[in-house]
Every structure is written in C-alpha cells, then in structure tokens.
VMD Tcl script that draws the C-alpha trace (Angstrom):
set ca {
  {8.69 12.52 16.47}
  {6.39 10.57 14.38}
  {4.73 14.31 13.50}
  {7.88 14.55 11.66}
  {8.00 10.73 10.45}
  {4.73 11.12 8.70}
  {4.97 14.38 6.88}
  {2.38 16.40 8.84}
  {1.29 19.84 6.85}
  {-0.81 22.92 7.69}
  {-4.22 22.11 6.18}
  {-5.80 25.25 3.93}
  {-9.21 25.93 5.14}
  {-12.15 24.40 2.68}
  {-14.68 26.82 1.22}
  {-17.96 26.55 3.02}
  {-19.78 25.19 -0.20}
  {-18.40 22.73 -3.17}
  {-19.63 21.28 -6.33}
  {-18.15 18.26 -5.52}
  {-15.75 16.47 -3.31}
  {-11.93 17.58 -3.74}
  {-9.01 17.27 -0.46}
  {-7.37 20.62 1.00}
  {-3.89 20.43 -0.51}
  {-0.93 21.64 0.59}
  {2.76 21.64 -1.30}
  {5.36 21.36 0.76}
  {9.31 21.17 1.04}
  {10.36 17.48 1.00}
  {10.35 15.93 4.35}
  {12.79 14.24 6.68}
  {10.40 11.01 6.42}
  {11.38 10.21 2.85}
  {14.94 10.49 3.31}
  {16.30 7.07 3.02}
  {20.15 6.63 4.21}
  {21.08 3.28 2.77}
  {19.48 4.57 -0.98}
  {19.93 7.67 -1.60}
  {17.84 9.83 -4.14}
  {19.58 9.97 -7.28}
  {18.53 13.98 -7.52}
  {20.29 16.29 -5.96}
  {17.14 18.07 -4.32}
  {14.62 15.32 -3.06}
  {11.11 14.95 -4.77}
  {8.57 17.52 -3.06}
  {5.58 15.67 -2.04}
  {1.92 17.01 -2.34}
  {-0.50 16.20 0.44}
  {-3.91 16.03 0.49}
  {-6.73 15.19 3.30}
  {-9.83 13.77 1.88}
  {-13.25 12.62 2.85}
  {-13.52 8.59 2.54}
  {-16.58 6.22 2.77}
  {-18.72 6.92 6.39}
  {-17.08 10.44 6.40}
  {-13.23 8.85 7.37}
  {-10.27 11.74 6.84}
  {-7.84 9.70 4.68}
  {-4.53 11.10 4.02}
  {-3.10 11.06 0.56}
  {0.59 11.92 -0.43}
  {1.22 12.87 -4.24}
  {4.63 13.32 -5.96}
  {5.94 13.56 -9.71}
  {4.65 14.63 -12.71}
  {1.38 15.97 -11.67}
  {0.42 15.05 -15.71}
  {1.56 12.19 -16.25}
  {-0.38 8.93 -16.24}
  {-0.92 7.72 -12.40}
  {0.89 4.89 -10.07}
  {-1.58 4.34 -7.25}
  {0.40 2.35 -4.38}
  {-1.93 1.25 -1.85}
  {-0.05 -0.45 1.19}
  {0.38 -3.51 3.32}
  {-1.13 -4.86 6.95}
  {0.03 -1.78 9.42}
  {1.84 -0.41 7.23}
  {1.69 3.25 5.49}
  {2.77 5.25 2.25}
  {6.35 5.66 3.74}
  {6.43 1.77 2.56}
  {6.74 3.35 -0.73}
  {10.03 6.05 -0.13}
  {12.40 4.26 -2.86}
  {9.65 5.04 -5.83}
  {8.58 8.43 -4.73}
  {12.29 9.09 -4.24}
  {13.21 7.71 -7.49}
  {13.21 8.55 -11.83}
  {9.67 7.20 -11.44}
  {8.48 10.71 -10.51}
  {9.78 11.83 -13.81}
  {7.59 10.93 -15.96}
  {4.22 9.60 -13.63}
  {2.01 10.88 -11.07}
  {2.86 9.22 -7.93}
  {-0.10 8.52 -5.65}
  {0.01 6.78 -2.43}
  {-2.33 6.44 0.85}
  {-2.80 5.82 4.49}
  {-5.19 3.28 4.84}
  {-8.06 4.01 7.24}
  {-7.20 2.61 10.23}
  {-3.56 3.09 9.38}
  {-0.38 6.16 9.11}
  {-2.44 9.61 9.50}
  {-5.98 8.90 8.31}
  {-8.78 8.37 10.78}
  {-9.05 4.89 12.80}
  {-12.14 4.44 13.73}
  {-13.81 1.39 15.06}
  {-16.25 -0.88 13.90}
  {-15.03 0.14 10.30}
  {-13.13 -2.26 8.09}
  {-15.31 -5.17 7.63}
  {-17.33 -4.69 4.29}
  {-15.49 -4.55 1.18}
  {-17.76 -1.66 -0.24}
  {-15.64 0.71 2.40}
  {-12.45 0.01 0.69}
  {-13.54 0.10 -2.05}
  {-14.80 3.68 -1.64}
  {-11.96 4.83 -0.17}
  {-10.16 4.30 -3.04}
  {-12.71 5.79 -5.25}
  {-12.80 8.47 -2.63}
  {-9.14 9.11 -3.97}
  {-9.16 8.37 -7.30}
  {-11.98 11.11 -7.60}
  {-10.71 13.77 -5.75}
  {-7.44 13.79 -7.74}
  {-9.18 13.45 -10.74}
  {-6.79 10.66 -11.28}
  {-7.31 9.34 -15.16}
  {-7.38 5.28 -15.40}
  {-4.41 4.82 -12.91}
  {-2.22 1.62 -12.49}
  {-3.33 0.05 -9.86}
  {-0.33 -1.31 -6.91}
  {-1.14 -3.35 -4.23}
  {1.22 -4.91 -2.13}
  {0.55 -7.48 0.98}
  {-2.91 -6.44 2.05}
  {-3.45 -3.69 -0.13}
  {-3.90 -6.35 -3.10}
  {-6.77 -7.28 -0.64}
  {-8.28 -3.40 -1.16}
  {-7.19 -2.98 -4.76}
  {-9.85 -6.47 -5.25}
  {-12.08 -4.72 -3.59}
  {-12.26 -1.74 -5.66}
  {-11.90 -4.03 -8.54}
  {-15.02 -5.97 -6.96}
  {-17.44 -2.78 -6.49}
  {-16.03 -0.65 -9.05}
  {-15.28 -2.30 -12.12}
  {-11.41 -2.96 -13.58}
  {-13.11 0.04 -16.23}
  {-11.77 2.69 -15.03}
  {-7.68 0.82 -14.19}
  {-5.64 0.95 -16.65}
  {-3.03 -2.17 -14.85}
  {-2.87 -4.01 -11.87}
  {0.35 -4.83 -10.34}
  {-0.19 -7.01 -7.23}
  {2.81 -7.60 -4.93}
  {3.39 -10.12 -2.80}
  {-0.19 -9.63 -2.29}
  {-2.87 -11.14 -0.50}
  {-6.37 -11.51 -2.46}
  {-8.03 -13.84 -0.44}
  {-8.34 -14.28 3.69}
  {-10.51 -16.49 6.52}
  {-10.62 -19.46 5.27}
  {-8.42 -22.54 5.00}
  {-7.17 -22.28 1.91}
  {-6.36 -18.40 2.67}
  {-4.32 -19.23 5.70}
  {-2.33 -21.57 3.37}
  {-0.78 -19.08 1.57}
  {0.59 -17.10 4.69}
  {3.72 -18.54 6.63}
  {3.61 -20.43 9.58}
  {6.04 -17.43 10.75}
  {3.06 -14.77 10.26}
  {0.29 -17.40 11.37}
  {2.24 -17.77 14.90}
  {1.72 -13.82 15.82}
  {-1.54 -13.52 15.06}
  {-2.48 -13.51 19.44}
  {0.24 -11.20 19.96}
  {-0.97 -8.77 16.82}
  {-4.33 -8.18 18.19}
  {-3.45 -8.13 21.87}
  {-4.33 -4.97 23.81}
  {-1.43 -5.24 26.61}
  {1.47 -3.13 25.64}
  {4.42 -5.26 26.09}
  {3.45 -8.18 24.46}
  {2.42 -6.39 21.81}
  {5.29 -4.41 21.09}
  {7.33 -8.01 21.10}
  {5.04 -8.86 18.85}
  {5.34 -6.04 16.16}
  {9.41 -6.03 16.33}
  {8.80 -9.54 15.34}
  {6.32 -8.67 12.42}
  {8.82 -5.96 11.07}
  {12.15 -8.24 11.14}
  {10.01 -10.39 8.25}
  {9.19 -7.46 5.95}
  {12.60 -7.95 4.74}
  {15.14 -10.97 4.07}
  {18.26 -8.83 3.24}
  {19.28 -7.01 6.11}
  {18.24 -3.46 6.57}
  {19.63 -0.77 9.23}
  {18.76 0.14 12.67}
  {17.20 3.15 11.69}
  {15.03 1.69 9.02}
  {14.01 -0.68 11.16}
  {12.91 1.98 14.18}
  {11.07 3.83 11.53}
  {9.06 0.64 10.09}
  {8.29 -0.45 13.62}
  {7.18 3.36 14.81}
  {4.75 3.35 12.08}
  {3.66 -0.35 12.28}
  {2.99 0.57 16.22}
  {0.79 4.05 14.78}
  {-2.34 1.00 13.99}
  {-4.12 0.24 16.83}
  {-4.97 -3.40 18.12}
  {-8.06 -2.92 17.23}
  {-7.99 -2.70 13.27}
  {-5.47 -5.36 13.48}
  {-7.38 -7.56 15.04}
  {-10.41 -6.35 12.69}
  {-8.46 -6.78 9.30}
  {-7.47 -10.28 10.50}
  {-10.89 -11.33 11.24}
  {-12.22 -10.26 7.65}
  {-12.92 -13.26 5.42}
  {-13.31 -12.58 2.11}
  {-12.41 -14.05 -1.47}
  {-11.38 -12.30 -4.67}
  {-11.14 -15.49 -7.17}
  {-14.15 -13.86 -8.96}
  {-12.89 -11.10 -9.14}
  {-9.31 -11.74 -10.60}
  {-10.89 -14.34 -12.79}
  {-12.49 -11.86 -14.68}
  {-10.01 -9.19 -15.51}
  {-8.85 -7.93 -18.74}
  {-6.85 -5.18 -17.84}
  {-3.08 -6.01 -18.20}
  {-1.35 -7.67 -14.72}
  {1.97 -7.89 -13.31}
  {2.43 -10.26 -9.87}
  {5.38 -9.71 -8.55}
  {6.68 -11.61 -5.28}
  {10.23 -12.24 -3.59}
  {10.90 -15.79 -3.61}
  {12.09 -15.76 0.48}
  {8.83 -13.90 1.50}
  {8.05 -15.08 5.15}
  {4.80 -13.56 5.05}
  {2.84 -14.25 1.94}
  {3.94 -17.12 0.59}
  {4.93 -17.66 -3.34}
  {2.18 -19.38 -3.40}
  {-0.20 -16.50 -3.17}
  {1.40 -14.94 -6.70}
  {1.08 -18.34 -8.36}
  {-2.59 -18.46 -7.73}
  {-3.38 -15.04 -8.73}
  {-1.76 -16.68 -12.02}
  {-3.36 -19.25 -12.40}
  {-7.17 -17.43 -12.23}
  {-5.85 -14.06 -14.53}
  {-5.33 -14.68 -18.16}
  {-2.36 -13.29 -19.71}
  {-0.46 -12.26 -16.10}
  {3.13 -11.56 -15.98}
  {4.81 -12.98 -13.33}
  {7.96 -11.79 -11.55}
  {9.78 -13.58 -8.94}
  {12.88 -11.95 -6.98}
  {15.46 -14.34 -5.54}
  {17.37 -13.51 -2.46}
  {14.10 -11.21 -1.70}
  {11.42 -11.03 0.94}
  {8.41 -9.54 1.48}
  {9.12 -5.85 0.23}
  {10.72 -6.36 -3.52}
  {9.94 -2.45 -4.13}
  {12.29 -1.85 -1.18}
  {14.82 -4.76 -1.22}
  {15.54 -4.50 -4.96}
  {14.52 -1.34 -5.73}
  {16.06 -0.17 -9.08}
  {14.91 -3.62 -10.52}
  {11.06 -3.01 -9.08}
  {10.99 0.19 -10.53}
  {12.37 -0.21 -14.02}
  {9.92 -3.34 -14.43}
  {6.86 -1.09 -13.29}
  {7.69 1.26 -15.47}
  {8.47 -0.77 -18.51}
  {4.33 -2.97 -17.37}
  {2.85 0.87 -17.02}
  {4.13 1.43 -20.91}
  {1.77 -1.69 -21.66}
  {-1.05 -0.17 -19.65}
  {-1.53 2.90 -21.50}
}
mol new
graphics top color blue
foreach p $ca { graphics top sphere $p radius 0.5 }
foreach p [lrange $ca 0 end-1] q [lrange $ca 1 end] { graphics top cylinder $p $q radius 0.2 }
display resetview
C-alpha cells in the first residue's frame, strides 16, 4: 500500500562513470498518491510527476519528485516534521505547474529517502542535501518553501550556502529556531505535550501519539481518507529521527537577519503547532518581509486554503525573478 502512496518508480541503471553528480530519472504516469478527492485537479489529465533518486551529504539516497514546466523558474517545497512531498499534492496538482518547475523532497530520515541513524544533527547535512538537489537538477536560483520544520532546513542551507544562489524565501508556518526556551515558546502547549509519545519506541503508544499529531495539521476538517494517508506517511519516520530532530538545538536569527533576498511568511492564524508567533519573529529580524496571515486556518495554509496559497506564491515568485 504505501508502495503505491509514495509514487515508487523503476530506477534506470547509472552509467558506471560521471562527470558529475546527476539522479536516475524516471517519467512516469501520474500516480494514485496525488489524487486528492475533496480538491480535485482543475485539468482533466493529472500533472505527470518526474522522479529522481539522488546522492545526499554522507552518501544518503534522497528522493526527489519534479512536476511542471521543466523551464520555468523553480518552487523548491521542502517539508514539515514527519512529513513528506505528498504534503504538497494541491500545488503540484494545481495552474502552478503551468508556468514553474515544481520541486519537492523527502527529507532524509523521512517518505522514501534513506533513514539512517546518527544523521540529522549538524546543520551542514541539510544543508547539503539541499544543495545535493539543487545541483543535480541544475535548478537556476529557485524560490525557496519551507514549511514547519523545513523552514528549519531551508536556514540551514541559507546558513552554509549563502541566500546567493535563492532567488525568494517563503517560510510557512515555519520553525527557524529549536532547543532552547525561547524556541519552545513558539510551539503550542498541544505539540509540547507529545513530545514522550513522538519519540517512544513501543508501538501502541506511539501510534496514539501520531493520530494525535496529524488531527493538528489542520483546523478545518479534512476526510477520513486524507487523514489515513497523512498518518500512513507520518508513521513511514521512525522514532528514531523523531526523537533526533527534536533533540537538535539550533538558532537561525543570524541567519534571517541578514537576508536580502525577497520573503514571504505566511502562517494560519489557528495553527496548534507553530504558533503565530514564530511568523512574527521571522518579521521582526528580515527587512522588508511580507507577511500573510490566514484566518479560520491551521497549520497547513497550502492545503487548507489552497487556491489563496497558491495565487499569493505565485504573484511573491513574480517579485523574485
């Protein structure tokens, strides 16, 4: 089931020798996984989606899914805490692929890239994950997206790669901070009171725990089968890299303090997760930043109010290029 779920391909086999780093790509027919009931695409064949397998930092096999306009400029969506790229169905599945390049990844650790151990403490590895990507699809200054904890990773690559090479970043309802005090602040007291049950080991507790996690992705109701899907791939990370994200302490005010690039911080104003609070900051510290609150809207604005999420990225990526 989840084979199907996460858009498994046959891999091509690599050459024995290369110049230079690039995934083994296959295009395929648009998958079951992307198919969302309760929004259906507005084309009358679904968007195919590209996939590629690539080496990341310490030799990790990410997994990369690419849709659109293989031309146009690039939307890199990097996702949340145990979540994947299927986070990101109503854009790929939307007029977005019409005119960009549509990029989005399974963490390491998370969806169908590798999950090692011992692996997700030092920034520098996100970071060159990302670059792993952004090189391998020759992707040309793309917009940043980083939602929950992937504004954690996009930081990172902003941290060890420069904001040079971005053309936008666009965090949502992102974290950019974590391990300290002042980090915990900015999380709810809902998310705060699983954190035993998200890095337990023992089975039933945990899986308690993790229907719990996925009922506050979203304020506005969503149905049973979205839900099952969410929690199938929230249940794909192990314990482990839970448990190891959590731990990580680490703090982007730097980092943020110093960009130029244009920013948009988006964030729905009944988030149980990452609090408001979190978008305000990243405000406050980057000059110039847009910000974009969504009433009646949790955690997941790009799923929850989808048409308005992807009209106002769209309209921030014409200021970005």
């Amino acid at each position: 089931m989840m084979d199907e779920l996460l858009s498994l391909s046959v891999q091509t086999p690599a050459p024995m020798a290369r110049a230079r780093q690039r995934p083994a790509v296959t295009v395929m027919e648009p998958p079951t996984a992307w198919r969302d009931p309760e929004n259906e695409s507005p084309f009358f064949e679904p968007i195919p989606v590209r996939v590629h397998t690539l080496e990341g930092a310490g030799g990790v096999s990410l997994r990369v899914y690419d849709a659109g306009d293989v031309y146009g400029p690039p939307l890199f969506f990097v996702h949340g805490f145990s979540q994947c790229h299927l986070a990101w169905r109503r854009q790929f599945q939307s007029a977005l692929g019409l005119g960009f390049r549509l990029v989005a990844m399974d963490l390491r650790g998370h969806g169908l890239s590798d999950k090692p151990r011992g692996a997700y403490g030092d920034g520098r590895v996100w970071a060159r994950d990302i670059q792993a990507v952004i090189s391998a699809l020759e992707l040309e200054r793309p917009l940043m997206v980083g939602w929950s904890y992937g504004g954690m990773v996009v930081a990172d690559y902003l941290r060890h790669f420069g904001q040079e090479h971005v053309a936008g970043v666009h965090f949502v309802s992102a974290m950019v901070k974590s391990g300290s005090e002042e980090a915990f602040g900015l999380l709810s007291p809902e998310l705060l009171s699983l954190i035993p049950g998200l890095f337990t080991e023992e089975s039933g507790q945990s899986r308690t725990t993790l229907e719990t996690f996925v009922s506050l992705l979203h304020h506005q109701p969503v149905s049973q089968e979205t839900r099952k899907r969410v929690l199938a791939y929230t249940e794909m990370v192990p314990a482990y890299v839970r448990e190891a994200l959590g731990s990580r302490a680490e703090d982007h005010d730097d980092v943020l303090h110093r960009l130029t690039v244009p920013v948009l911080v988006t964030h729905g104003m009944e988030d149980r997760m990452v609090l408001p609070a979190s978008s305000r900051h990243i405000l406050s510290l980057v000059p110039g930043a847009q910000l974009s609150l969504y009433p009646g809207v949790g955690h997941s604005p790009f799923w929850e109010d989808a048409r308005r999420f992807n009209r106002e990225l769209a309209a921030f990526a014409a200021r970005c290029w």
